[in-house]
Structure formats: structure tokens, C-alpha cells
mmCIF entry with sequence, helices, sheets and N, C-alpha, C, O atoms, coordinates in Angstrom:
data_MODEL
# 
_entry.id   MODEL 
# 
_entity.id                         1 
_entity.type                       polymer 
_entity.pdbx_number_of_molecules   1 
# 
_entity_poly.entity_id                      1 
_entity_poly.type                           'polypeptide(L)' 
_entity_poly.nstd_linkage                   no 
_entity_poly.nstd_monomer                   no 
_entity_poly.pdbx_seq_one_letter_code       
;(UNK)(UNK)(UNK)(UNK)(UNK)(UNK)(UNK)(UNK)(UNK)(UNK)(UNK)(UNK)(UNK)(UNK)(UNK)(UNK)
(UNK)(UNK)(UNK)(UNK)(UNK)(UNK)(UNK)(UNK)(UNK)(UNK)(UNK)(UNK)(UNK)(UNK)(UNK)(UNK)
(UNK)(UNK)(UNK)(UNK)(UNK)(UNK)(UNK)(UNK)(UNK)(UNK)(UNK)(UNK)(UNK)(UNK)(UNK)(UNK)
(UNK)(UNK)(UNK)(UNK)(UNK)(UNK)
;
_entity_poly.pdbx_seq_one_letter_code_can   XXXXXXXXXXXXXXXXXXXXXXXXXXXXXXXXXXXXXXXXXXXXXXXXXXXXXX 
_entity_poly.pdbx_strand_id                 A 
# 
loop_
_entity_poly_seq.entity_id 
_entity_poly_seq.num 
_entity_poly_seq.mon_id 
_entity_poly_seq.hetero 
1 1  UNK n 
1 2  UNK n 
1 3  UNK n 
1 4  UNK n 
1 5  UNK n 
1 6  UNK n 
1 7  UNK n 
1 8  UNK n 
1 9  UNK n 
1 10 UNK n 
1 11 UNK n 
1 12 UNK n 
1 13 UNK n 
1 14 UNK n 
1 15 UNK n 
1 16 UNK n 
1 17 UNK n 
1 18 UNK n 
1 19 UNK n 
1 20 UNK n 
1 21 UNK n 
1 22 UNK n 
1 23 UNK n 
1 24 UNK n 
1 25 UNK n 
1 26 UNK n 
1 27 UNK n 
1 28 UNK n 
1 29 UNK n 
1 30 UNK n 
1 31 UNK n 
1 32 UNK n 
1 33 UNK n 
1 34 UNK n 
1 35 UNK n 
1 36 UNK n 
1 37 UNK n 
1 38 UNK n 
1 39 UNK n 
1 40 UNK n 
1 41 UNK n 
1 42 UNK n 
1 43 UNK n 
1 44 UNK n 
1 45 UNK n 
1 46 UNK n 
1 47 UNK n 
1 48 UNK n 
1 49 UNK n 
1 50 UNK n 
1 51 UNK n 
1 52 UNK n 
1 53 UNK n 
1 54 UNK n 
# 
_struct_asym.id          A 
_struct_asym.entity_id   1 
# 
loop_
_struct_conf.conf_type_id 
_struct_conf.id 
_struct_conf.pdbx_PDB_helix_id 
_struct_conf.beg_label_comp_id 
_struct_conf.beg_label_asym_id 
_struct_conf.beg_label_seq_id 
_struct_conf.pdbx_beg_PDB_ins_code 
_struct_conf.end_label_comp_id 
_struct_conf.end_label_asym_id 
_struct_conf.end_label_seq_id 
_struct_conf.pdbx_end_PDB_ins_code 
_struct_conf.beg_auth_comp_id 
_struct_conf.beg_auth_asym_id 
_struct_conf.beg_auth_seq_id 
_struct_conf.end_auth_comp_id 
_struct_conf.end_auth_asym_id 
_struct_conf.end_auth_seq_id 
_struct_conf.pdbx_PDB_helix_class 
_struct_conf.details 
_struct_conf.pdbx_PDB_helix_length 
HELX_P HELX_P1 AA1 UNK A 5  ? UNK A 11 ? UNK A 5  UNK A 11 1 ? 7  
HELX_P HELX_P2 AA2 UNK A 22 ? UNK A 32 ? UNK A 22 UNK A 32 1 ? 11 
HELX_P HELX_P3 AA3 UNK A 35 ? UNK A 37 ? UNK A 35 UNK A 37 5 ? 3  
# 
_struct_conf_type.id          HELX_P 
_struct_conf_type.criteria    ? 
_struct_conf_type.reference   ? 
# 
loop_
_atom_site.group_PDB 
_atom_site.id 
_atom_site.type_symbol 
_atom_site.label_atom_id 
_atom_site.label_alt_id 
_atom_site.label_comp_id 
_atom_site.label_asym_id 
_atom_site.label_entity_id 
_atom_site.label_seq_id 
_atom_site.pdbx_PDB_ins_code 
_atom_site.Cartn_x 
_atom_site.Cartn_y 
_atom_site.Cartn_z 
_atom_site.occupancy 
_atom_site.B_iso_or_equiv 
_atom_site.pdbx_formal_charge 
_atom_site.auth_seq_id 
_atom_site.auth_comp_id 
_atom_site.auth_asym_id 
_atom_site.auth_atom_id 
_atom_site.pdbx_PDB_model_num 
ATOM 1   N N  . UNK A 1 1  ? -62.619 109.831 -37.771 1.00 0.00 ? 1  UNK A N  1 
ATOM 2   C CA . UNK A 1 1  ? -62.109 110.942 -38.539 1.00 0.00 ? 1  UNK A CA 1 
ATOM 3   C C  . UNK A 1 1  ? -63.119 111.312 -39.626 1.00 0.00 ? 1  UNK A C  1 
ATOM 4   O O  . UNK A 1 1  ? -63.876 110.461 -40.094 1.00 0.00 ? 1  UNK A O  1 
ATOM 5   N N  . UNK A 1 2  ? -63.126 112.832 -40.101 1.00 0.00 ? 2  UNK A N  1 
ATOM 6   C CA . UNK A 1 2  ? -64.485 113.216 -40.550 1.00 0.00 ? 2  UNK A CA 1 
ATOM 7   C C  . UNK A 1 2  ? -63.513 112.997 -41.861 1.00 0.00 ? 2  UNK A C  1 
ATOM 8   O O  . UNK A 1 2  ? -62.300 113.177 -41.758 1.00 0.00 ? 2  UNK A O  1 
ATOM 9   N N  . UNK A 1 3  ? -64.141 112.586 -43.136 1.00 0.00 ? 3  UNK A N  1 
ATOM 10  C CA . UNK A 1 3  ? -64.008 112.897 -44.564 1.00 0.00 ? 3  UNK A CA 1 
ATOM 11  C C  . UNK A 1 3  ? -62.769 113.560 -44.895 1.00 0.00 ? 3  UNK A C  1 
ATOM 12  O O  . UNK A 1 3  ? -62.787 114.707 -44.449 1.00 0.00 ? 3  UNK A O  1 
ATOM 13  N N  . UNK A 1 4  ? -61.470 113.222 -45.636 1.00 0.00 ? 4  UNK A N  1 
ATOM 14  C CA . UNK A 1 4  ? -60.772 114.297 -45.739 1.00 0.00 ? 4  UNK A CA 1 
ATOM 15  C C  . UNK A 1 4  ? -59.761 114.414 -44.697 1.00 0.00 ? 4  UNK A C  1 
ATOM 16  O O  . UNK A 1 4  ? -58.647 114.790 -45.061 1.00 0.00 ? 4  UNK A O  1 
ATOM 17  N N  . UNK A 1 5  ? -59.980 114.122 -43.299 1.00 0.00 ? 5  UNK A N  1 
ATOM 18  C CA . UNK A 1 5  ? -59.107 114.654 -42.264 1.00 0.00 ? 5  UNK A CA 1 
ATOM 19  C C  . UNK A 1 5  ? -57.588 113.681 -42.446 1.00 0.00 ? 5  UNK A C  1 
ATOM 20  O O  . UNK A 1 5  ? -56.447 114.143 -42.460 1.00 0.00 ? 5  UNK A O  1 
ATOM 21  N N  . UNK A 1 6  ? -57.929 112.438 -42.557 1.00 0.00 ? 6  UNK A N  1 
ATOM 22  C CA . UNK A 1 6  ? -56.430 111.613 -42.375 1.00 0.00 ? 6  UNK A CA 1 
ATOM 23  C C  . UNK A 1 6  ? -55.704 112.147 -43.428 1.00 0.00 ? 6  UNK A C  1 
ATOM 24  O O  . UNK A 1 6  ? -54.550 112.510 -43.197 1.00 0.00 ? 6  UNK A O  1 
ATOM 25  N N  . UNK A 1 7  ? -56.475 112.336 -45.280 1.00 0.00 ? 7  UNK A N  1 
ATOM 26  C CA . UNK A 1 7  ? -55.346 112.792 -45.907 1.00 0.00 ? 7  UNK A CA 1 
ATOM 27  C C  . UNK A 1 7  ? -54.489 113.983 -45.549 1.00 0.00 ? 7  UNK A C  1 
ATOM 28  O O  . UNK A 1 7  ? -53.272 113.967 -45.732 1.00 0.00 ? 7  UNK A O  1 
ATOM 29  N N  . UNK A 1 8  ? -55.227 115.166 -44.963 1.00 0.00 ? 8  UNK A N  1 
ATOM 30  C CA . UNK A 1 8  ? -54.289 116.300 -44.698 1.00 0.00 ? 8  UNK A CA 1 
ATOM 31  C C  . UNK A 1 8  ? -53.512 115.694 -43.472 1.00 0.00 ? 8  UNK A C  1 
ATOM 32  O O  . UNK A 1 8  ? -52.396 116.137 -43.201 1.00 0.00 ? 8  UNK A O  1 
ATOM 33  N N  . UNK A 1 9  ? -54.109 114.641 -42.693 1.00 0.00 ? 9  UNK A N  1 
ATOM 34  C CA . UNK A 1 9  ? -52.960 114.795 -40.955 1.00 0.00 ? 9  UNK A CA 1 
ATOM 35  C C  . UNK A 1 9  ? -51.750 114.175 -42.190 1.00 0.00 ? 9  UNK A C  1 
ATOM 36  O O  . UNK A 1 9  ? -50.839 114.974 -42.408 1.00 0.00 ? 9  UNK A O  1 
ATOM 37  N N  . UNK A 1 10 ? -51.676 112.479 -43.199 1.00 0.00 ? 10 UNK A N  1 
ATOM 38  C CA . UNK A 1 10 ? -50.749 111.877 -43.293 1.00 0.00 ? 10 UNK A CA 1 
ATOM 39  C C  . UNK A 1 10 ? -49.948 113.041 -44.204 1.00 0.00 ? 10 UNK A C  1 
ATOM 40  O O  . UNK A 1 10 ? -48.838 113.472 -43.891 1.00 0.00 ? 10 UNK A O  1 
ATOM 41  N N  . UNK A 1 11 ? -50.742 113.493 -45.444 1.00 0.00 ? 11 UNK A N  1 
ATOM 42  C CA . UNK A 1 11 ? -49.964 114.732 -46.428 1.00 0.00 ? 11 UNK A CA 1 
ATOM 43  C C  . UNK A 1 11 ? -48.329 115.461 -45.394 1.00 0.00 ? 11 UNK A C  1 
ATOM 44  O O  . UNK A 1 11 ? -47.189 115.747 -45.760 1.00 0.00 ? 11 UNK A O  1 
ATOM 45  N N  . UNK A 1 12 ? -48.884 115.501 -44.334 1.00 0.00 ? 12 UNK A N  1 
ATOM 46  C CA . UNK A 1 12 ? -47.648 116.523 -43.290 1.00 0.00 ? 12 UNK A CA 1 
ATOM 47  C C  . UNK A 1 12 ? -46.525 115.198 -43.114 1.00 0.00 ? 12 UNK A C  1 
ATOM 48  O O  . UNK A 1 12 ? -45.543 115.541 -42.456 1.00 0.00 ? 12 UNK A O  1 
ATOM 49  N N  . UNK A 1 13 ? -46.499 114.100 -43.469 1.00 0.00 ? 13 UNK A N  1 
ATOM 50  C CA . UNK A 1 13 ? -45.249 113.214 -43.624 1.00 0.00 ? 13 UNK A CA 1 
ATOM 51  C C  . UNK A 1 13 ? -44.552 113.148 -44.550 1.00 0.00 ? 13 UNK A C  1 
ATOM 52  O O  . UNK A 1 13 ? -43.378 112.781 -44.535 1.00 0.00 ? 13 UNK A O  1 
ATOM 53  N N  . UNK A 1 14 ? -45.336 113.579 -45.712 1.00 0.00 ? 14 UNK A N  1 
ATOM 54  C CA . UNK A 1 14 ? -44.311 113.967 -47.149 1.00 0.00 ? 14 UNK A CA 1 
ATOM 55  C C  . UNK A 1 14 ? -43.748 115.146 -46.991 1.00 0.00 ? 14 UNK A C  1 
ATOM 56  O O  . UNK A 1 14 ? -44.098 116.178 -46.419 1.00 0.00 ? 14 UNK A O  1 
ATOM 57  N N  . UNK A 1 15 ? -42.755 114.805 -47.632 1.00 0.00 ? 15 UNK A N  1 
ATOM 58  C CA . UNK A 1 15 ? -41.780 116.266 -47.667 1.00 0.00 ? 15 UNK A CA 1 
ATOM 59  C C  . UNK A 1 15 ? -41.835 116.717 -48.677 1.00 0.00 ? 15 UNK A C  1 
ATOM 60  O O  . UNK A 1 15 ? -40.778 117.249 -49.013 1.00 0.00 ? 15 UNK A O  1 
ATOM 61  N N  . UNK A 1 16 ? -43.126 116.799 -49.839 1.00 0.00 ? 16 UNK A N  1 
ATOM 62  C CA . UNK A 1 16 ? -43.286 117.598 -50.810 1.00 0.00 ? 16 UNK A CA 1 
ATOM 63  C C  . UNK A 1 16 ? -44.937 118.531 -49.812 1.00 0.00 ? 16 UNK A C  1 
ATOM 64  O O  . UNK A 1 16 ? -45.258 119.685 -50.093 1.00 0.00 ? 16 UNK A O  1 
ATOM 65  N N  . UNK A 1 17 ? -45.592 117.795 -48.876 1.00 0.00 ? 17 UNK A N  1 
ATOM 66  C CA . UNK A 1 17 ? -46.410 118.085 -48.389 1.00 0.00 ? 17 UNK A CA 1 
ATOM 67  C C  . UNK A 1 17 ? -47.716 118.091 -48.945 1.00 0.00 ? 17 UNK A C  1 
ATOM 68  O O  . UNK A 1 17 ? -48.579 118.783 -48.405 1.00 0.00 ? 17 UNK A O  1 
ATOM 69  N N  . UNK A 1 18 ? -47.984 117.401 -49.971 1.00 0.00 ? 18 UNK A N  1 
ATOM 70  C CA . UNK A 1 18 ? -49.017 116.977 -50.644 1.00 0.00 ? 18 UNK A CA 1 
ATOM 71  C C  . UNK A 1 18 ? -49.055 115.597 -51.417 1.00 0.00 ? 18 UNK A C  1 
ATOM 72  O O  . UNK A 1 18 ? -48.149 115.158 -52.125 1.00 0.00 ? 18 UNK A O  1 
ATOM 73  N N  . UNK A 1 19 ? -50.414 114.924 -51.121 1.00 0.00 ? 19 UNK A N  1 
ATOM 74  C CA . UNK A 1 19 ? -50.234 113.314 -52.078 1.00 0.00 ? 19 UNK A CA 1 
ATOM 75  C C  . UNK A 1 19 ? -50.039 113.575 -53.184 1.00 0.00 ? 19 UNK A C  1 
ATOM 76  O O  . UNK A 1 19 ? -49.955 114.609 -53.847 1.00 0.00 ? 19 UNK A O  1 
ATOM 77  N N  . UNK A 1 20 ? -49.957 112.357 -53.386 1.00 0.00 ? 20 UNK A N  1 
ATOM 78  C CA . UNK A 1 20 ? -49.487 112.311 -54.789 1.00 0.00 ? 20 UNK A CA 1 
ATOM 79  C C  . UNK A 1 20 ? -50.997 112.467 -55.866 1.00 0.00 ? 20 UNK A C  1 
ATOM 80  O O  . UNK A 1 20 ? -52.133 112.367 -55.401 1.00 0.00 ? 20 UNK A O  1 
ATOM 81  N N  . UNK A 1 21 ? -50.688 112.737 -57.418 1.00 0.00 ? 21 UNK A N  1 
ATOM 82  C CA . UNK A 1 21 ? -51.609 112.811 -58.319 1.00 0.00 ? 21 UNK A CA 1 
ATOM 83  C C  . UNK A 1 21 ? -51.639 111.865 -59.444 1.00 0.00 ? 21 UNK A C  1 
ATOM 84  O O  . UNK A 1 21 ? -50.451 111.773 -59.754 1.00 0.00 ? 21 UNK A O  1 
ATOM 85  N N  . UNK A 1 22 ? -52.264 111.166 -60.172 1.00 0.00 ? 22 UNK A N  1 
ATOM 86  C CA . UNK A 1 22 ? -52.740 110.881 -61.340 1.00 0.00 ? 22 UNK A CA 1 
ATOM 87  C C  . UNK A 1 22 ? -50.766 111.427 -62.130 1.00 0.00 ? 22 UNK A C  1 
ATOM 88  O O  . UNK A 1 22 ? -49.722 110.814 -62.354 1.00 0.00 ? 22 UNK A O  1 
ATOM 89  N N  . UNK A 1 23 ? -51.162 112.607 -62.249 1.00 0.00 ? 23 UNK A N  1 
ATOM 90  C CA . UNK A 1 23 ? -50.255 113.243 -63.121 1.00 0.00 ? 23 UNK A CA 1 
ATOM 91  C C  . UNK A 1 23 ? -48.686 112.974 -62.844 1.00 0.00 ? 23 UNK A C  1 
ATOM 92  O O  . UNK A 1 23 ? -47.700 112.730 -63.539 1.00 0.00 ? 23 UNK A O  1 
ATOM 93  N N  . UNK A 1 24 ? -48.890 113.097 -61.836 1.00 0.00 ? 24 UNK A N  1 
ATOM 94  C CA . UNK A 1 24 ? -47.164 112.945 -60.804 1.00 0.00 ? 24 UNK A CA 1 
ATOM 95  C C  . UNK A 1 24 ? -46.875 111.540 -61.871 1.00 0.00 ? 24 UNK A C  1 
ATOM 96  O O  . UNK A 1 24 ? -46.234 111.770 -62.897 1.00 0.00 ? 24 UNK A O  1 
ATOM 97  N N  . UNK A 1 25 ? -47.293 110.286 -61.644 1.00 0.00 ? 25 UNK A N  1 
ATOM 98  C CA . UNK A 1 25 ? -46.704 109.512 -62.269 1.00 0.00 ? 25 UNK A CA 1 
ATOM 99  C C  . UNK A 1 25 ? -46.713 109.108 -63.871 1.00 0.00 ? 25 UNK A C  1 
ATOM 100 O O  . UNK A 1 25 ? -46.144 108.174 -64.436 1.00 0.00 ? 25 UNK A O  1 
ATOM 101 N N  . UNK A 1 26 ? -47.510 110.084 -64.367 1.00 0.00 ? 26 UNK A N  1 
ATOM 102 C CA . UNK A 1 26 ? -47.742 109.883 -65.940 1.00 0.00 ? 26 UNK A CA 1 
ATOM 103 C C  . UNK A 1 26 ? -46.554 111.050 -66.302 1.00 0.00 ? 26 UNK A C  1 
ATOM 104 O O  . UNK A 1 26 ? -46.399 111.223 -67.511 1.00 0.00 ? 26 UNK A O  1 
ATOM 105 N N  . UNK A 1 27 ? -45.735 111.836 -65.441 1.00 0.00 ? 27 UNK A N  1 
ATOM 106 C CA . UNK A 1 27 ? -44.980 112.978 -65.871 1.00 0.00 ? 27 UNK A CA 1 
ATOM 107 C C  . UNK A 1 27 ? -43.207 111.944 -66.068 1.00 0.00 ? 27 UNK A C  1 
ATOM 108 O O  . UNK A 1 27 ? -42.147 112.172 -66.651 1.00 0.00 ? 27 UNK A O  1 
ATOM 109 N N  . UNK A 1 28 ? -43.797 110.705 -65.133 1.00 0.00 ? 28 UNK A N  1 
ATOM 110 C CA . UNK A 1 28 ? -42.732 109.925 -64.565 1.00 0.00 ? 28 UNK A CA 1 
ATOM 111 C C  . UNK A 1 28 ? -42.058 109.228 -66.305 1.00 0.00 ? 28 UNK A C  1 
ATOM 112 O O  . UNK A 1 28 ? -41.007 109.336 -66.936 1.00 0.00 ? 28 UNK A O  1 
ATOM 113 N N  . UNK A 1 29 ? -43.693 108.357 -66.547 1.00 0.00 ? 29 UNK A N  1 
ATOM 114 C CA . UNK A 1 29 ? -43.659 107.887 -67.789 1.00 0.00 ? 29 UNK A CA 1 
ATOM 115 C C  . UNK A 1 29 ? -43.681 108.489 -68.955 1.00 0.00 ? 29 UNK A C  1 
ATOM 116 O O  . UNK A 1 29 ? -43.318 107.808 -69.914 1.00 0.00 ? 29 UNK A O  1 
ATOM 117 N N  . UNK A 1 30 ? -44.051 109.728 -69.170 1.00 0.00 ? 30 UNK A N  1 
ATOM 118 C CA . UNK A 1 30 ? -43.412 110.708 -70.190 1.00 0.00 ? 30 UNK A CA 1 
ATOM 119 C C  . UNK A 1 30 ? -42.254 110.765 -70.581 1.00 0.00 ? 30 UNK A C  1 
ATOM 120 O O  . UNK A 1 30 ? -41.811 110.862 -71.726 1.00 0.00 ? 30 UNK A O  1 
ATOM 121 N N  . UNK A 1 31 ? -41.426 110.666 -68.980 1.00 0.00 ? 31 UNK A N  1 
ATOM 122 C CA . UNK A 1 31 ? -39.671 111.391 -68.972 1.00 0.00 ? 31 UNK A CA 1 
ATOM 123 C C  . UNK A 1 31 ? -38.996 109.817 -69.627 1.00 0.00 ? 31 UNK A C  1 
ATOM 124 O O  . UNK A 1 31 ? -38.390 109.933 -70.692 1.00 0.00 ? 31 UNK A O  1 
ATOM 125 N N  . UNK A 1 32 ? -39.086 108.506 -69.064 1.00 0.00 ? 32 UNK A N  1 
ATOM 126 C CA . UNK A 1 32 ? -39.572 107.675 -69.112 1.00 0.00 ? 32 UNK A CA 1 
ATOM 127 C C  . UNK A 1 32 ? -39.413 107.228 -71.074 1.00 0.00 ? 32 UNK A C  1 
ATOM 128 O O  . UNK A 1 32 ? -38.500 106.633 -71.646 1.00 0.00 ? 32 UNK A O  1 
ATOM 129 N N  . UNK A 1 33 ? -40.396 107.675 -71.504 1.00 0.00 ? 33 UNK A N  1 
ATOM 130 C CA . UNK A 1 33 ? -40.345 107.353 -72.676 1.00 0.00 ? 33 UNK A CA 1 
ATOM 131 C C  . UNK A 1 33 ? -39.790 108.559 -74.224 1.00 0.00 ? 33 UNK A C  1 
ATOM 132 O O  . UNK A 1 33 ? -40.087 108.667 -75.414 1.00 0.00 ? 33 UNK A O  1 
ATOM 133 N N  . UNK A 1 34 ? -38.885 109.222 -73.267 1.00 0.00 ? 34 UNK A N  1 
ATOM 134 C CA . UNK A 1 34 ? -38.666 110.104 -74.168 1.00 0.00 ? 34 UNK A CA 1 
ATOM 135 C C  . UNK A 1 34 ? -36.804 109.794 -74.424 1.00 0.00 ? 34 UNK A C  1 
ATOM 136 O O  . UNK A 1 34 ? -36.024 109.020 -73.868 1.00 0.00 ? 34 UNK A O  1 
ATOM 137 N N  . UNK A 1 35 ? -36.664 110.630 -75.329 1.00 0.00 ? 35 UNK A N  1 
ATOM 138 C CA . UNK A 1 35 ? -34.977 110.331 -75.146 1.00 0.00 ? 35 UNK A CA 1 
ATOM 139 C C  . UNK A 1 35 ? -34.256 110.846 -74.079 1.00 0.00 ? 35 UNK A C  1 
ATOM 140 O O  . UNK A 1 35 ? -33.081 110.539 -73.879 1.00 0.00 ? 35 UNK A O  1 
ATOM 141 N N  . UNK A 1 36 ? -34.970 111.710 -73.290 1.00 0.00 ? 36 UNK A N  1 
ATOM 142 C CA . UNK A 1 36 ? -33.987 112.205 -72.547 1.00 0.00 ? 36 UNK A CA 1 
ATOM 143 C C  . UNK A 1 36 ? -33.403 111.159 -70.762 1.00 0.00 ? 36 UNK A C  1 
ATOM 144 O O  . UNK A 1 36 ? -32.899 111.682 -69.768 1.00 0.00 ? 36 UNK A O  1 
ATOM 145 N N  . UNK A 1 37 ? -33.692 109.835 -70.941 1.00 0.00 ? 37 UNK A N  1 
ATOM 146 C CA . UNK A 1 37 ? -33.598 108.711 -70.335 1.00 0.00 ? 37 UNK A CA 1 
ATOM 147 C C  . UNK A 1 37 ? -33.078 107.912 -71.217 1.00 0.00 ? 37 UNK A C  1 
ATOM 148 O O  . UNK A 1 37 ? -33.355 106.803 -70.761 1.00 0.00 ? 37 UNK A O  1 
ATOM 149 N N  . UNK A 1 38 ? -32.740 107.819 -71.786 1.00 0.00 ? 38 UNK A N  1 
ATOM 150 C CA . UNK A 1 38 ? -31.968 106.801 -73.099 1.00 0.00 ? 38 UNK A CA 1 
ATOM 151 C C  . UNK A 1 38 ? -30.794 106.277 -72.475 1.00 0.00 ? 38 UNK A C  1 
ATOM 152 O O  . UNK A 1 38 ? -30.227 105.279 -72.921 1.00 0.00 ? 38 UNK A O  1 
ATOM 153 N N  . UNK A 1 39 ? -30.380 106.933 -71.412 1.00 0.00 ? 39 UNK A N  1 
ATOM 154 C CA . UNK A 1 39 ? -29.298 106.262 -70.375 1.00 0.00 ? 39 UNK A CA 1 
ATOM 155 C C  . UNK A 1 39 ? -29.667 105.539 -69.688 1.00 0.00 ? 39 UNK A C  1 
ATOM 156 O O  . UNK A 1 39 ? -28.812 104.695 -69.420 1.00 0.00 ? 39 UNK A O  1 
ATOM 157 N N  . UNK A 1 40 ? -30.894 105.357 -69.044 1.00 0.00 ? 40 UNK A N  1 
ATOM 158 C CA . UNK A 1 40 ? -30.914 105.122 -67.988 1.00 0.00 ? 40 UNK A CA 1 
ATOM 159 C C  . UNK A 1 40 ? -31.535 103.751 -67.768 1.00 0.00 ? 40 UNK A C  1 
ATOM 160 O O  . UNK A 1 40 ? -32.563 103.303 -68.275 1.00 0.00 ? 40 UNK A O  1 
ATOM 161 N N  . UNK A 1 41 ? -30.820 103.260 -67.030 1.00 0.00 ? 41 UNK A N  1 
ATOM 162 C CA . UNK A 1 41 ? -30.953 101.497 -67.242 1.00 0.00 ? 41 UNK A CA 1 
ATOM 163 C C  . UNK A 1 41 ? -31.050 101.148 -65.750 1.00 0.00 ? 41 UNK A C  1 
ATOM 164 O O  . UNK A 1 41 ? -30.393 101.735 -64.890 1.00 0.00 ? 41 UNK A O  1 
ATOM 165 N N  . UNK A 1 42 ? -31.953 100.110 -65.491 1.00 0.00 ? 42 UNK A N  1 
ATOM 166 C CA . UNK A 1 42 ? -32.115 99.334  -64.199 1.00 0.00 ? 42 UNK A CA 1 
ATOM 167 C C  . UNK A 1 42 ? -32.298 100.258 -62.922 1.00 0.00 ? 42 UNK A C  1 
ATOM 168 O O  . UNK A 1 42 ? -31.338 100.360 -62.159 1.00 0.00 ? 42 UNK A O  1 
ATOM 169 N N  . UNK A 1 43 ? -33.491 100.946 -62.643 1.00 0.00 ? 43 UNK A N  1 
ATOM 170 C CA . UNK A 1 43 ? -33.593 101.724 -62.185 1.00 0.00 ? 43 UNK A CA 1 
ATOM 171 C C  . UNK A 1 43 ? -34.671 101.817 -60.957 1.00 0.00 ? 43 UNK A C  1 
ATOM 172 O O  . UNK A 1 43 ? -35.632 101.774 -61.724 1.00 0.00 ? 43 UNK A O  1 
ATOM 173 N N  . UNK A 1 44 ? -35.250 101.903 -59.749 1.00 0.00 ? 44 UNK A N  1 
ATOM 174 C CA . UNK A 1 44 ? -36.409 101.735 -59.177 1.00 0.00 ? 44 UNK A CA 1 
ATOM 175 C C  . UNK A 1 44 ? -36.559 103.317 -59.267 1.00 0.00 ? 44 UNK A C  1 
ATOM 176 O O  . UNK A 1 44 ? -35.446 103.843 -59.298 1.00 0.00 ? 44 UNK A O  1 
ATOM 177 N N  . UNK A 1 45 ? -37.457 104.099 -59.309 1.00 0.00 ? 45 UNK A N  1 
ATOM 178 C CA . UNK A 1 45 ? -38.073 105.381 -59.467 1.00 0.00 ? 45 UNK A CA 1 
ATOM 179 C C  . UNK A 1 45 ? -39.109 105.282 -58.232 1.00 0.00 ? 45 UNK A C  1 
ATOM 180 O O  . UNK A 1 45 ? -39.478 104.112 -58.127 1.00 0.00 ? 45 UNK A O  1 
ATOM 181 N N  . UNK A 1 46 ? -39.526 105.874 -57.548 1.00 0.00 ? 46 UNK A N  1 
ATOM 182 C CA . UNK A 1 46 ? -40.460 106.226 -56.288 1.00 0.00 ? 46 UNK A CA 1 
ATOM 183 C C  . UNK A 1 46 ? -41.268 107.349 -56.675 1.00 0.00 ? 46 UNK A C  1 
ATOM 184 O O  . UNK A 1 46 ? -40.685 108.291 -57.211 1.00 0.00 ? 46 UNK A O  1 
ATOM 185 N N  . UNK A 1 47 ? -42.352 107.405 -56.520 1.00 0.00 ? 47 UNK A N  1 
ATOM 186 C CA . UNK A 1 47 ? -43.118 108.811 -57.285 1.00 0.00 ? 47 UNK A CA 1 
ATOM 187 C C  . UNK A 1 47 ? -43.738 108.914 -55.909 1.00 0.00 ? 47 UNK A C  1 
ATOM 188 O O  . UNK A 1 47 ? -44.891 108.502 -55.786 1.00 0.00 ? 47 UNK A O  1 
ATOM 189 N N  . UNK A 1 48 ? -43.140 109.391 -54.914 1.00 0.00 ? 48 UNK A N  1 
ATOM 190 C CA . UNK A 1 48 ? -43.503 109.517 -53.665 1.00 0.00 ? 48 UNK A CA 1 
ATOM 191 C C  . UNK A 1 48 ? -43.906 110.855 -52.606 1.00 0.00 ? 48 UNK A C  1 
ATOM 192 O O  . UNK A 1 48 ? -44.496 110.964 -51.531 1.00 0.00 ? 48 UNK A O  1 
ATOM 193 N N  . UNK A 1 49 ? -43.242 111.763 -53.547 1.00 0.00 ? 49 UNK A N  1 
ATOM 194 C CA . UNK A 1 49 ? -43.104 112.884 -52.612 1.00 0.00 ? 49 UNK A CA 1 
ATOM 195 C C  . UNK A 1 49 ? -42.065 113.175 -51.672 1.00 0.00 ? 49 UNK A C  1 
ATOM 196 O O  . UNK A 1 49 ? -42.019 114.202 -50.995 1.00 0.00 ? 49 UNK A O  1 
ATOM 197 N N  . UNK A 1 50 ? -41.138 112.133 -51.645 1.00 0.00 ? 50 UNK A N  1 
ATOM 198 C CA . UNK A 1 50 ? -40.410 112.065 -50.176 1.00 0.00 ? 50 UNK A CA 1 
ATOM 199 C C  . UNK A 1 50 ? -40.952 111.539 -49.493 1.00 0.00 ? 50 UNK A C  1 
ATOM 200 O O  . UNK A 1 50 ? -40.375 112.040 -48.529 1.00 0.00 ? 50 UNK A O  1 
ATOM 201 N N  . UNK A 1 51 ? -41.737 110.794 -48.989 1.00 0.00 ? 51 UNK A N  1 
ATOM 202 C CA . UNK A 1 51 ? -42.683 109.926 -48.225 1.00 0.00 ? 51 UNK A CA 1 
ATOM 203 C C  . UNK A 1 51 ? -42.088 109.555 -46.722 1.00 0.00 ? 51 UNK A C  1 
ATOM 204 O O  . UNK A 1 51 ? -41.352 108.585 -46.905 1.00 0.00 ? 51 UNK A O  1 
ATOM 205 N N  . UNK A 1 52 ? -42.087 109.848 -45.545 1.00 0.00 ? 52 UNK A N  1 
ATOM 206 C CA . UNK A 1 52 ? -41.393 109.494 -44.703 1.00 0.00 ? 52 UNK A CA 1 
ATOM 207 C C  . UNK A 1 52 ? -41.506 108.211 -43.752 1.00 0.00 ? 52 UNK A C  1 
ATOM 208 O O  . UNK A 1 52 ? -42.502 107.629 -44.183 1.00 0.00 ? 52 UNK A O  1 
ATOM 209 N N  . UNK A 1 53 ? -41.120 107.655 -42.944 1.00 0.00 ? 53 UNK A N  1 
ATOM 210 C CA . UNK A 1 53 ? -42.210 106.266 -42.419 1.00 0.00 ? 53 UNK A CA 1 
ATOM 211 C C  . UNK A 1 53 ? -40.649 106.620 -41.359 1.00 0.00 ? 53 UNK A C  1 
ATOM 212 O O  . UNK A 1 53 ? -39.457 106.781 -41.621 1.00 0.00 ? 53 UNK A O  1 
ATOM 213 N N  . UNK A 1 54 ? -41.530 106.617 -40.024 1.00 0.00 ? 54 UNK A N  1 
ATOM 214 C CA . UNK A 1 54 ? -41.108 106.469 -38.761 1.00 0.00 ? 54 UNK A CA 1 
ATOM 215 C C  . UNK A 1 54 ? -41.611 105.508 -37.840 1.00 0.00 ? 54 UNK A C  1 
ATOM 216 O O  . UNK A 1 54 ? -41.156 105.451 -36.697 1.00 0.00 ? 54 UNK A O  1 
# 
């Protein structure tokens, strides 16, 4: 596979249709450390895209 090719074939298994970024999970830990999670207790979070596995 030339450079590049597997990420676009696997990208078409997420159901956001693009990998993930740097940012995707620092947006996670933002939300994360703000009050507006002040509820939220014991939690697994996936920063996945929808990720599918068949």
C-alpha cells in the first residue's frame, strides 16, 4: 500500500469517517475539566469516532 492509502481505506469504518486528531481528545479533557461534568462520575469515554470492528 502506497503512503496514505490504509488510512483513507480504514477512515471508511468510522462512522464519523475521519481519524481521529490531537484535538478530538484535548476537546475531551477540556469538557472534562470544566464544570460542566461536575456530575459525572465513573465513566469510560471513547474518543473514537464510532469506530466499527467486524
Amino acid at each position: 500500500m502506497a503512503k496514505g492509502e490504509a488510512i483513507k481505506k480504514y477512515a471508511g469504518d468510522i462512522l464519523l469517517g475521519r481519524v481521529s486528531v490531537p484535538e478530538d481528545v484535548a476537546n475531551l479533557v477540556s469538557f472534562l475539566s470544566s464544570e460542566d461534568s461536575d456530575y459525572i462520575t465513573g465513566q469510560t469515554m471513547l474518543v473514537d469516532g464510532g469506530m466499527q470492528f467486524s
